[in-house]
Backbone as JSON Lines, residues from 0, in Angstrom:
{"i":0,"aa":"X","n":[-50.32,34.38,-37.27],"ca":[-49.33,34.36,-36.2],"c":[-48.39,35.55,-36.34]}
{"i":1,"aa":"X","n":[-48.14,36.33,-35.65],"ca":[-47.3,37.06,-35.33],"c":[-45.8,36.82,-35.56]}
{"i":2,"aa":"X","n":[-45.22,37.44,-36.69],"ca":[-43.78,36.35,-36.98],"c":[-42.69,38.3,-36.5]}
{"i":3,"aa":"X","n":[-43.14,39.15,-36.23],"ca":[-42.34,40.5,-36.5],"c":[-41.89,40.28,-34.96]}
{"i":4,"aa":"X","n":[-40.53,40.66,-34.73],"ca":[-39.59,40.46,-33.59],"c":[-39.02,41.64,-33.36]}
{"i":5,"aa":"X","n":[-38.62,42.38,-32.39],"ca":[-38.25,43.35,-32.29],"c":[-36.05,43.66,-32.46]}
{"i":6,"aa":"X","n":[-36.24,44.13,-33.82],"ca":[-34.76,44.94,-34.2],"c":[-34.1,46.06,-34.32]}
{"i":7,"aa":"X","n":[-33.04,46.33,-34.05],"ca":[-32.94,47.95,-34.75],"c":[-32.48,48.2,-36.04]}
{"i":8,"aa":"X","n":[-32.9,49.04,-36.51],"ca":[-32.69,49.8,-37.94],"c":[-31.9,50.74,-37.39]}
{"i":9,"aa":"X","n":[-31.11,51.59,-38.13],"ca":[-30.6,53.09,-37.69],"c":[-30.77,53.0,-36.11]}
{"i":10,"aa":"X","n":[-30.5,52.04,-35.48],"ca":[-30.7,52.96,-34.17],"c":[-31.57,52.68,-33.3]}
{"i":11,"aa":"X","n":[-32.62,52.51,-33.89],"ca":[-34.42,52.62,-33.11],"c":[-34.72,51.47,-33.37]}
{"i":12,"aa":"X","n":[-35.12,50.76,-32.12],"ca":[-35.95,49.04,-32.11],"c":[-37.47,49.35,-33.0]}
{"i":13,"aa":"X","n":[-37.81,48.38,-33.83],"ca":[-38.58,48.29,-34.55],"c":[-39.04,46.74,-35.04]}
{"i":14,"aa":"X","n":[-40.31,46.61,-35.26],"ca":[-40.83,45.43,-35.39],"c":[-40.14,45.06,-36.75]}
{"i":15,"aa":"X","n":[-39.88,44.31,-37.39],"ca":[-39.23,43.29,-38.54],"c":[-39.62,42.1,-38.44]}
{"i":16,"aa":"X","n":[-40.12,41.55,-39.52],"ca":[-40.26,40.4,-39.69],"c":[-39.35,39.36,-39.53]}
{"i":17,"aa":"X","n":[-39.42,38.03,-38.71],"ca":[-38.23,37.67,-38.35],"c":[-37.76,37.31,-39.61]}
{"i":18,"aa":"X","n":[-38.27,36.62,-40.71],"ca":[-36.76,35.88,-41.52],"c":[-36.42,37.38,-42.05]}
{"i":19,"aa":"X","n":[-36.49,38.48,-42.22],"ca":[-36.13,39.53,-43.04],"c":[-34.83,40.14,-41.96]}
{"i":20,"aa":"X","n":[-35.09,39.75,-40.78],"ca":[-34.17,40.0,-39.8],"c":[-32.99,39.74,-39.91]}
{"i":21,"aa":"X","n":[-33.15,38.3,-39.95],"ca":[-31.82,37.14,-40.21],"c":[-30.93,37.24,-41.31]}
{"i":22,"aa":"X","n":[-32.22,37.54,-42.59],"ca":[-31.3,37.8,-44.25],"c":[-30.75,39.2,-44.21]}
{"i":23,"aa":"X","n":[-31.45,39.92,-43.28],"ca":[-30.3,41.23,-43.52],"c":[-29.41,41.43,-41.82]}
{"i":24,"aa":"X","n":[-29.19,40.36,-41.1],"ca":[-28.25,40.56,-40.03],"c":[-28.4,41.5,-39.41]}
{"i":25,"aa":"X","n":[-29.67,42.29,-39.1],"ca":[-30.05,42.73,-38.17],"c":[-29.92,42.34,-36.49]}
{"i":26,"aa":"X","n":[-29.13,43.38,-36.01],"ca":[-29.27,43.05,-34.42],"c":[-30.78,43.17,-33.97]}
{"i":27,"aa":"X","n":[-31.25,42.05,-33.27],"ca":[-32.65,41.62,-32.63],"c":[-32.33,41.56,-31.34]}
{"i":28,"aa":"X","n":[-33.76,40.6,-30.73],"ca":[-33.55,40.64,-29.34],"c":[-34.35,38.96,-29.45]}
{"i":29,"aa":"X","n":[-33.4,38.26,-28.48],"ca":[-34.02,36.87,-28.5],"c":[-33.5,36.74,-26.63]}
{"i":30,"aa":"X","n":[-34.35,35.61,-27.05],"ca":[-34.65,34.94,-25.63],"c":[-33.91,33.54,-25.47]}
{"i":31,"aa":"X","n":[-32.84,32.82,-24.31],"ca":[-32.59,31.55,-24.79],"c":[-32.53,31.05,-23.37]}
{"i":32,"aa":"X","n":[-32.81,29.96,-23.11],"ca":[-33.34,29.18,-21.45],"c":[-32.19,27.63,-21.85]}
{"i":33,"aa":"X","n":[-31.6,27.55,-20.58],"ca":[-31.25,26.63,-20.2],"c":[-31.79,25.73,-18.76]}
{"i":34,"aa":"X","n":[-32.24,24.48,-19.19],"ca":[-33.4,23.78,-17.8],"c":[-32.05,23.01,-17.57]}
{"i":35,"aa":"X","n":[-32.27,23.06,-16.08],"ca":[-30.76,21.62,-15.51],"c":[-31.59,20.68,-14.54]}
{"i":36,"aa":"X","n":[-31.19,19.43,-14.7],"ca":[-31.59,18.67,-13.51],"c":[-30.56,18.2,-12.99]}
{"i":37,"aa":"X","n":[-30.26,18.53,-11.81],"ca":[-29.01,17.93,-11.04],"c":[-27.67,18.8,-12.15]}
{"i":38,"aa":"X","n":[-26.67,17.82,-12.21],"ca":[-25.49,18.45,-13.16],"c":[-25.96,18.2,-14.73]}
{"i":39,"aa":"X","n":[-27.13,17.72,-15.2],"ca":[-27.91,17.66,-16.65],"c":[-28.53,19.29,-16.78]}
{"i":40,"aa":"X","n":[-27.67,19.39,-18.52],"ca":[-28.55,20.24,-19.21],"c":[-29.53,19.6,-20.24]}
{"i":41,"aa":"X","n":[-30.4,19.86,-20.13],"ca":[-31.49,19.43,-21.24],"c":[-31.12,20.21,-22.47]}
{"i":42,"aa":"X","n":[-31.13,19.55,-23.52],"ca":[-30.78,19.99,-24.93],"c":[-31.87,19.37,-25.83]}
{"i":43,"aa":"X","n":[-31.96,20.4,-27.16],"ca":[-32.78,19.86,-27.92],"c":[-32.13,20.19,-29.55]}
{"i":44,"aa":"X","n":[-32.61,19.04,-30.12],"ca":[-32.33,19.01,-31.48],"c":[-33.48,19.35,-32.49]}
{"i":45,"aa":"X","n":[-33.03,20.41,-32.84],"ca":[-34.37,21.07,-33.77],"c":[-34.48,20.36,-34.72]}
{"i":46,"aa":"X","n":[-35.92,20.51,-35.15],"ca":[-36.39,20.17,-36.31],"c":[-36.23,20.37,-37.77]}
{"i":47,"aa":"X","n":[-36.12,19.09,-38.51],"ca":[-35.4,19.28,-40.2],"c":[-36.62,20.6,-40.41]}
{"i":48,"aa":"X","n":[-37.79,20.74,-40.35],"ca":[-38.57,21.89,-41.08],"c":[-37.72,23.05,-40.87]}
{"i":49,"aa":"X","n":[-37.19,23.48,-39.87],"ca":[-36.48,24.66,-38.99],"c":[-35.84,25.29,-40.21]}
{"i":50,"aa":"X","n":[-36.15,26.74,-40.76],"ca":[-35.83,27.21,-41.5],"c":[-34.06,27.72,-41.6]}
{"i":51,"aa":"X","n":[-33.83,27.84,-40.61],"ca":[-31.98,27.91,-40.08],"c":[-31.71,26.9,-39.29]}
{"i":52,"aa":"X","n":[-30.58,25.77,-39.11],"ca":[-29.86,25.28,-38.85],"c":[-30.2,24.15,-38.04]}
{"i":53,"aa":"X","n":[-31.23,23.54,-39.24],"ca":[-31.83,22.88,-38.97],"c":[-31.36,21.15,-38.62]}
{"i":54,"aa":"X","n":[-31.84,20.36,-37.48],"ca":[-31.37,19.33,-37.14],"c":[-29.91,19.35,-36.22]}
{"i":55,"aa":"X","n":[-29.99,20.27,-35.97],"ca":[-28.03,20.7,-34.9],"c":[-29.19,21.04,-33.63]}
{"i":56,"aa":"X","n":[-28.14,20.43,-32.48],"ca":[-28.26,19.92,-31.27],"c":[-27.93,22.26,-30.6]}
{"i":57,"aa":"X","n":[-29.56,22.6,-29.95],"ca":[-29.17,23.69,-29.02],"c":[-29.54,23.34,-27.74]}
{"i":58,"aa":"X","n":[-29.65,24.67,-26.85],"ca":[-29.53,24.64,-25.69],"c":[-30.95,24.24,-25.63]}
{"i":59,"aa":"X","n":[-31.41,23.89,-24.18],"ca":[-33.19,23.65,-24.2],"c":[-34.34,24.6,-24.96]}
{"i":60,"aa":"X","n":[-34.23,25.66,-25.16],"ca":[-35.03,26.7,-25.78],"c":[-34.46,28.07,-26.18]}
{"i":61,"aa":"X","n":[-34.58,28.42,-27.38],"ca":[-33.96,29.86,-27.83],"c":[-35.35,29.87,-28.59]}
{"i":62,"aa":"X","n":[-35.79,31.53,-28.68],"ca":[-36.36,32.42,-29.19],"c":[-36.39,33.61,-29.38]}
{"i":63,"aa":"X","n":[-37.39,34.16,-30.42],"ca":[-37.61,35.59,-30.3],"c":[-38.62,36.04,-29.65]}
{"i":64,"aa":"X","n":[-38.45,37.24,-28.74],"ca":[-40.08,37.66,-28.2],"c":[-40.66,38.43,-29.33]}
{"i":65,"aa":"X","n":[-42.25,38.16,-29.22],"ca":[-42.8,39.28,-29.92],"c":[-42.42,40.61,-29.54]}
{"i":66,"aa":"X","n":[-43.13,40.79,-30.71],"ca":[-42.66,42.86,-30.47],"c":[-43.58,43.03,-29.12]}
{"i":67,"aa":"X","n":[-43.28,44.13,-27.67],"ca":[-43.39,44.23,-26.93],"c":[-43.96,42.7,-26.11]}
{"i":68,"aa":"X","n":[-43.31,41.8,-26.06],"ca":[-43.25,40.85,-24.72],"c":[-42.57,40.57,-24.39]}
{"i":69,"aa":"X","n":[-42.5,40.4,-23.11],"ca":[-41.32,40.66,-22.02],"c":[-40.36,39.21,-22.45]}
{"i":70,"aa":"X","n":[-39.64,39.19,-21.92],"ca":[-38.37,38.08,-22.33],"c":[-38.86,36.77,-21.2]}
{"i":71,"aa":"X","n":[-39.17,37.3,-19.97],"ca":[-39.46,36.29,-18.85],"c":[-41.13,35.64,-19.61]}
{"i":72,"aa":"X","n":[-41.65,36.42,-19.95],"ca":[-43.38,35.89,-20.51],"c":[-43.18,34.97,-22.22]}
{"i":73,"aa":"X","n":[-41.94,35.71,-22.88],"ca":[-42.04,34.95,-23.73],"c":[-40.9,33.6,-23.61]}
{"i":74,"aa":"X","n":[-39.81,33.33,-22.89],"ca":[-39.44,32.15,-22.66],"c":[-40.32,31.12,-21.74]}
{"i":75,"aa":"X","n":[-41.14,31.58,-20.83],"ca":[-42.17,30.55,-20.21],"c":[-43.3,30.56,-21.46]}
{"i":76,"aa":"X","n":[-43.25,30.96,-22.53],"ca":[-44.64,30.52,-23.32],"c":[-43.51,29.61,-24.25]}
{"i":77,"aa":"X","n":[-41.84,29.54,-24.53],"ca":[-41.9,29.14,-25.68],"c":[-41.18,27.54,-25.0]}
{"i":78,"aa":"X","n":[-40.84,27.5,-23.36],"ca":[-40.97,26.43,-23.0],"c":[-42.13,25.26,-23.11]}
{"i":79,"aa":"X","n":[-43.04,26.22,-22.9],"ca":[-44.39,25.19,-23.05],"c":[-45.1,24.44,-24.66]}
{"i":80,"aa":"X","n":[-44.61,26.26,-25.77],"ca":[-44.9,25.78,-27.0],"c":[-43.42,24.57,-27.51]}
{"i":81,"aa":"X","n":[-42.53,24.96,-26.75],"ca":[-41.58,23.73,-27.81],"c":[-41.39,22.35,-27.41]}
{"i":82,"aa":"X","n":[-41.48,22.47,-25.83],"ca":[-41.31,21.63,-24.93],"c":[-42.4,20.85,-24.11]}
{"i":83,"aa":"X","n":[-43.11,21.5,-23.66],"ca":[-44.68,21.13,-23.23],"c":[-44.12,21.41,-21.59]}
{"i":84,"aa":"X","n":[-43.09,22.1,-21.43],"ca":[-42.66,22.1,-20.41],"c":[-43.31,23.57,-19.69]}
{"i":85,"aa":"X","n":[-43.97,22.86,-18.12],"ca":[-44.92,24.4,-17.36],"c":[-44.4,24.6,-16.28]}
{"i":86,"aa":"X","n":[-44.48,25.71,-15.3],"ca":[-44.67,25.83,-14.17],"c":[-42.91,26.3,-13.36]}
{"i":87,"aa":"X","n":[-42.07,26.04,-14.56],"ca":[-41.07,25.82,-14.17],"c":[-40.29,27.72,-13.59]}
{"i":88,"aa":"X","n":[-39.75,27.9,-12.45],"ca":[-39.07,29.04,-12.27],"c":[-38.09,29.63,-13.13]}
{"i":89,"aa":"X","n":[-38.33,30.64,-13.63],"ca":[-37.27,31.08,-14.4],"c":[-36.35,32.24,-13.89]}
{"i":90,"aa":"X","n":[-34.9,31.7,-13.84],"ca":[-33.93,32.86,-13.07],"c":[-33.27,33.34,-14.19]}
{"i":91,"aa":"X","n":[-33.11,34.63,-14.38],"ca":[-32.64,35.56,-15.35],"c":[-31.19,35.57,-15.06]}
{"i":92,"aa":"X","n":[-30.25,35.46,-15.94],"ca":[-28.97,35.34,-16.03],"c":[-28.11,36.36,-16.73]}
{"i":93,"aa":"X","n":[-28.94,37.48,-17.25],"ca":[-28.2,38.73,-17.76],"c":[-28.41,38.78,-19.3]}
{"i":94,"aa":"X","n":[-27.91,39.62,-20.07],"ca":[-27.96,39.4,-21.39],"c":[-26.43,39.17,-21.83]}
{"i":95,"aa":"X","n":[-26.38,38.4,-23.2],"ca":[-25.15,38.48,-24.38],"c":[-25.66,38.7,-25.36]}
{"i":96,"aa":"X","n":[-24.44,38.92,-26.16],"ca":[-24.78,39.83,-27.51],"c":[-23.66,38.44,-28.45]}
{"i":97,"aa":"X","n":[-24.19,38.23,-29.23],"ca":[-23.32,37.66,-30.47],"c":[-23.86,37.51,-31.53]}
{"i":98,"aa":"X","n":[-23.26,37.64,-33.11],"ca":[-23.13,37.2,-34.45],"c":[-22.43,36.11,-34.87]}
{"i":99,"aa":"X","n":[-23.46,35.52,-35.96],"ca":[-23.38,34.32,-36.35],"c":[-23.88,34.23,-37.27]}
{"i":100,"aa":"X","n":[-23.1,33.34,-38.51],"ca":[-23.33,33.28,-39.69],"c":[-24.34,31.65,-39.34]}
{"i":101,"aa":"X","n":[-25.76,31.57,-39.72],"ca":[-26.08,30.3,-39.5],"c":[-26.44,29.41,-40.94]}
{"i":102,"aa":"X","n":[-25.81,29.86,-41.99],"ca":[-26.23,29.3,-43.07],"c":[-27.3,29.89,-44.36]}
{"i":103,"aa":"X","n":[-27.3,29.16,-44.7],"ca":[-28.48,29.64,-46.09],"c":[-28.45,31.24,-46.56]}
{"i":104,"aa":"X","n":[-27.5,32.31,-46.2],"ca":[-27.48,33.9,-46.37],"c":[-27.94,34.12,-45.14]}
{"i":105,"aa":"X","n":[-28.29,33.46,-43.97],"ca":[-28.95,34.1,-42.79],"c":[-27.42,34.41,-41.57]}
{"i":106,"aa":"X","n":[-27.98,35.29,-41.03],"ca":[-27.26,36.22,-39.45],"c":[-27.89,35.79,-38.68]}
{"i":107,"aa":"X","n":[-27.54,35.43,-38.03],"ca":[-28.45,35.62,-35.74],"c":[-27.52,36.86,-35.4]}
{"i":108,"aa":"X","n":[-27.95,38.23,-35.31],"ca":[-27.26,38.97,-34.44],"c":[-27.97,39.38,-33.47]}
{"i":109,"aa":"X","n":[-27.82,38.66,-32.24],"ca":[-28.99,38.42,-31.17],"c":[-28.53,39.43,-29.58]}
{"i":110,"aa":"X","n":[-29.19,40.24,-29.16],"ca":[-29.17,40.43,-27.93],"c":[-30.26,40.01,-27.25]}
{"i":111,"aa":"X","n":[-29.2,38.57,-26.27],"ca":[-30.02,37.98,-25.95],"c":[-30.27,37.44,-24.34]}
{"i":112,"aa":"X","n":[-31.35,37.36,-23.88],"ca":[-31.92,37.34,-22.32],"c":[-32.02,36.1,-22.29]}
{"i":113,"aa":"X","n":[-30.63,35.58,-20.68],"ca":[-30.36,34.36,-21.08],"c":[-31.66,33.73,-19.36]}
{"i":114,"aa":"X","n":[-32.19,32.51,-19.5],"ca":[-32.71,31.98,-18.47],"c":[-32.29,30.91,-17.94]}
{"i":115,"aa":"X","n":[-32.2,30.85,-17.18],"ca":[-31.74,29.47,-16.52],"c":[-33.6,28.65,-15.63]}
{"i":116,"aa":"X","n":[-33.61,27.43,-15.45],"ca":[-34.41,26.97,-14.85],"c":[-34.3,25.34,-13.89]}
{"i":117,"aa":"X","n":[-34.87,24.84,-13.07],"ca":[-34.27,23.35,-12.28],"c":[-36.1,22.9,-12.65]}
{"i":118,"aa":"X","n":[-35.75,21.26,-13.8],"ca":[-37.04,21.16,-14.13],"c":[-37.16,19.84,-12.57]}
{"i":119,"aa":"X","n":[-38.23,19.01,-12.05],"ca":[-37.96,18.43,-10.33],"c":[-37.77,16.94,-11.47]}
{"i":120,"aa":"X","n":[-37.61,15.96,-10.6],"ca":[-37.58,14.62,-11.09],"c":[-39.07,14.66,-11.77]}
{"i":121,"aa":"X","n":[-38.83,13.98,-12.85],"ca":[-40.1,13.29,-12.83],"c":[-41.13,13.64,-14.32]}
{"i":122,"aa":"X","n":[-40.53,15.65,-14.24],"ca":[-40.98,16.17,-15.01],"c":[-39.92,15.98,-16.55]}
{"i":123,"aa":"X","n":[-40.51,15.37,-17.67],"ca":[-39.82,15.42,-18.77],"c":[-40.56,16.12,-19.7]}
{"i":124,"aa":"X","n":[-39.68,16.36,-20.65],"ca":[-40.37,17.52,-21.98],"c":[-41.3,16.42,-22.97]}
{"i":125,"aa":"X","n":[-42.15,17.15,-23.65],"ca":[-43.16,16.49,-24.58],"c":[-43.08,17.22,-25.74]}
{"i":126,"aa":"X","n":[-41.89,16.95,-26.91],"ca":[-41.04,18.14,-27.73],"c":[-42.41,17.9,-28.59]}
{"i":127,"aa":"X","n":[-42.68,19.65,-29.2],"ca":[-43.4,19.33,-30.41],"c":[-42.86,19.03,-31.61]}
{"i":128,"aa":"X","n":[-43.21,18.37,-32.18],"ca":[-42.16,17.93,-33.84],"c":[-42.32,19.27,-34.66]}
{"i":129,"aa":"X","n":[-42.72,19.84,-34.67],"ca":[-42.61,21.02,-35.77],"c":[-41.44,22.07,-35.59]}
{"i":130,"aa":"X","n":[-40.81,21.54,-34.24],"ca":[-39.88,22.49,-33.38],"c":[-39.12,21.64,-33.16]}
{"i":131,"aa":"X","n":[-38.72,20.43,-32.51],"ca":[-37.75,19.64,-31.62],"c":[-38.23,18.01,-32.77]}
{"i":132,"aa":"X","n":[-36.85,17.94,-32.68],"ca":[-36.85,16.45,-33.27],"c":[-36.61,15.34,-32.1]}
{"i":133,"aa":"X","n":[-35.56,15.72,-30.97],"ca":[-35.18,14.84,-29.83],"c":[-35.17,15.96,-29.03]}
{"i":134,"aa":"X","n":[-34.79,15.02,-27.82],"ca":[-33.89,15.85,-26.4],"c":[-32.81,14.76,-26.12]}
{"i":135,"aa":"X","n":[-32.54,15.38,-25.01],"ca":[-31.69,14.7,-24.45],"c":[-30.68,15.7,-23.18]}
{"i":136,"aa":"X","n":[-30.96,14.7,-21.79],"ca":[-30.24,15.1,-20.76],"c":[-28.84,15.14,-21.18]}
{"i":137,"aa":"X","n":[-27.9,15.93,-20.92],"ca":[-26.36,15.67,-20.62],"c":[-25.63,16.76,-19.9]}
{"i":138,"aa":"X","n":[-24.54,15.98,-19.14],"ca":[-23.52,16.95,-18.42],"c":[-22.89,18.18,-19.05]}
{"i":139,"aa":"X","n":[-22.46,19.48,-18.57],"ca":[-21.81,20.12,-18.95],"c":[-20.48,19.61,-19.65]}
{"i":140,"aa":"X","n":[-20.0,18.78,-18.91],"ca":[-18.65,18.27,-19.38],"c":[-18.2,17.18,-20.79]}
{"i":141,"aa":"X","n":[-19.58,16.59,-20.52],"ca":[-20.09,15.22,-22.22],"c":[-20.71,16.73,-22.88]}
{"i":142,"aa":"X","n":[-21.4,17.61,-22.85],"ca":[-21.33,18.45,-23.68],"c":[-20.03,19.25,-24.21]}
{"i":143,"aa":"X","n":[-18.99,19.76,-23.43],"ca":[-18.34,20.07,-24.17],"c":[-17.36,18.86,-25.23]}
{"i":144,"aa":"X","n":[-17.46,18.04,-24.7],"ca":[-17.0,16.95,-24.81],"c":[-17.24,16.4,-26.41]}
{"i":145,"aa":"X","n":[-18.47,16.69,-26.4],"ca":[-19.36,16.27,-28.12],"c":[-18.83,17.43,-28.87]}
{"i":146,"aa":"X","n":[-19.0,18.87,-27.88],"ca":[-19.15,19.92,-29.25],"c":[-17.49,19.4,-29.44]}
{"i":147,"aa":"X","n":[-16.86,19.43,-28.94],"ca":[-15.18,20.01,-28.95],"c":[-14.71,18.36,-30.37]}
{"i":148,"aa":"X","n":[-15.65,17.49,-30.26],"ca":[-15.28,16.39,-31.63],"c":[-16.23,15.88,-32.53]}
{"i":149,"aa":"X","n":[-17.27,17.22,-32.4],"ca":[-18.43,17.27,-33.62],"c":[-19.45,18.9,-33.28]}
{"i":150,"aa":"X","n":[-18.58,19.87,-33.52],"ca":[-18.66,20.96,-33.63],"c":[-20.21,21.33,-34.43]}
{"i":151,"aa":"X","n":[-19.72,20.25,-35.57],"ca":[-20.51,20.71,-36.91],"c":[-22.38,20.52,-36.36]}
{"i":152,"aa":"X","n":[-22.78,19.3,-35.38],"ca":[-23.54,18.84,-34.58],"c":[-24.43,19.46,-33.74]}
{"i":153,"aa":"X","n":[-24.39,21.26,-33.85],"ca":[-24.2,22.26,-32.97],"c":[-24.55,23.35,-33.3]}
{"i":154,"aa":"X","n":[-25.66,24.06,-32.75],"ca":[-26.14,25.45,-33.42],"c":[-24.95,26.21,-32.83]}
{"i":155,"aa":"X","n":[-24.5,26.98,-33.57],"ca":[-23.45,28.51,-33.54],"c":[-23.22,28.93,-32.42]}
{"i":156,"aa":"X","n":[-24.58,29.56,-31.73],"ca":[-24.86,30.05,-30.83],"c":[-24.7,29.38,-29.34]}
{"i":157,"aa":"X","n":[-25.1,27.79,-29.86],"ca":[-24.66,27.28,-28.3],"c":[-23.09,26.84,-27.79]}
{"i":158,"aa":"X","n":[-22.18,26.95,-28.86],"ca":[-20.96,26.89,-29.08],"c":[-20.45,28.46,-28.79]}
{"i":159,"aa":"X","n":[-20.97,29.5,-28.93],"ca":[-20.52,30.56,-28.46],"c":[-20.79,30.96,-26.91]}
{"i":160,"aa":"X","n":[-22.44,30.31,-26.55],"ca":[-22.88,30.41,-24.8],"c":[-21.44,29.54,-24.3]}
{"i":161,"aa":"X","n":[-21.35,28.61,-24.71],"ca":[-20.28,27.47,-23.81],"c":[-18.87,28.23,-23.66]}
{"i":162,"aa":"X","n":[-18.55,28.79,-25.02],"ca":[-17.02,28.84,-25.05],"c":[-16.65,30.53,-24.43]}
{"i":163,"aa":"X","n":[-17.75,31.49,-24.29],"ca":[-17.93,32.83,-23.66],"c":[-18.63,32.92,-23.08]}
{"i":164,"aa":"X","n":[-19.87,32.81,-22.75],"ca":[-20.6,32.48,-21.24],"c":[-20.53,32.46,-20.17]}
{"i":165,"aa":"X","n":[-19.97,30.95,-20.6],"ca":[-20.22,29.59,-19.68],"c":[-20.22,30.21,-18.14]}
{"i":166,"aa":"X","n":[-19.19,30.96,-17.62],"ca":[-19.48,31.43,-16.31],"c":[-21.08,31.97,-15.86]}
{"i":167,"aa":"X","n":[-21.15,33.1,-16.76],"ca":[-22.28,33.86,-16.6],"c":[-23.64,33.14,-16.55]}
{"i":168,"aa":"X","n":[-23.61,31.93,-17.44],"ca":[-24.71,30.97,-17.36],"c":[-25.17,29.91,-16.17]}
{"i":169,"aa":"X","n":[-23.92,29.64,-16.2],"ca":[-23.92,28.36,-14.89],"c":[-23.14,28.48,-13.55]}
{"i":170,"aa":"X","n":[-22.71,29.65,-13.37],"ca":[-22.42,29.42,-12.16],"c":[-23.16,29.58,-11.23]}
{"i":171,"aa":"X","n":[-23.02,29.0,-9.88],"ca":[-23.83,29.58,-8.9],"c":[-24.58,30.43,-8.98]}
{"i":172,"aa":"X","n":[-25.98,31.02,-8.5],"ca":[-26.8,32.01,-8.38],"c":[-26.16,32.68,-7.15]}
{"i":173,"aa":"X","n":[-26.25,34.16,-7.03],"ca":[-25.45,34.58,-5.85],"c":[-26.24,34.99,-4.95]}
C-alpha cells in the first residue's frame, strides 16, 4: 500500500512517508469532508488501532492524498474506504492550514482541502473497524456543545475547523 503523502522539505513538495511526516511536523497536504443531512453532521470516532489520536470523535472523513491524487478523487475513495459511503457530491470549500500537536511526538501540519457533501435519507455509513469505531449524526450546535465540556473527546483538528472555520465550512454555498 502506498503510505508516502505529499510534503515539503526545504520548500519543494515531495513524497514522505506518512508517519515520518507527522514525527518530524512536516507541512503535508490532507484532505477532510464533512457529510450533513438536514442540520446533522455525521461524525466519526476513530479507531483504538489508529496510530494518532486514537478513539476521539472527528469530522466524517480526514485524509491524506497519495502523492499525485487529486484531493476531490482521494476524499470520494476515502469516503467509501472508511465509510462505505458512494455516489455522494462533493463541494469543495477552499483550503486551511493548521498545526497540531496530536500526541505520541507526532504534528498534523496539514494544508488541507476541505469538502463538504448532503448524504439523501436513507443512505447510512457502513464504518470499517480498522478506521471508525462509531458514527454518529449531530447538530452543529450539540457539537459545539460536547466539544466546549469534553474537549479532550475530540481530534485537534476538528476543534480548530469549528472554532476558525466554521464560516468557511458551513455556510451557505454561494
Amino acid at each position: 500500500m502506498n503510505t508516502h503523502i505529499p510534503a515539503w522539505i526545504d520548500g519543494t513538495l515531495t513524497p514522505v512517508e506518512k508517519l515520518d511526516a507527522h514525527l518530524r511536523g512536516l507541512r503535508h497536504m490532507a484532505v477532510s469532508v464533512f457529510v450533513r443531512r438536514g442540520d446533522k453532521i455525521l461524525l466519526q470516532r476513530r479507531a483504538l488501532g489508529k496510530y494518532h489520536t486514537p478513539g476521539l470523535w472527528a469530522n466524517t472523513c480526514c485524509t491524506h492524498p497519495f502523492w499525485d491524487e487529486p484531493p476531490l478523487v482521494c476524499a470520494a475513495r476515502r469516503l467509501d474506504e472508511e465509510l462505505g459511503l458512494r455516489g455522494l457530491a462533493l463541494t469543495p470549500r477552499g483550503q486551511v492550514e493548521y498545526r497540531a500537536d496530536v500526541g505520541a511526538g507526532m504534528i498534523e501540519h496539514e494544508l488541507v482541502d476541505i469538502f463538504t457533501a448532503s448524504a439523501p435519507e436513507g443512505q447510512e455509513p457502513v464504518p470499517n473497524p480498522a478506521e471508525v469505531m462509531e458514527t454518529r449524526w449531530m447538530s452543529l450546535a450539540a457539537l459545539r456543545d460536547s466539544i466546549a465540556e469534553m474537549p479532550e473527546q475530540f481530534t485537534p483538528w476538528l476543534r480548530i475547523y469549528l472554532e476558525q472555520h466554521s464560516d468557511q465550512i458551513f455556510s451557505a454555498a454561494s
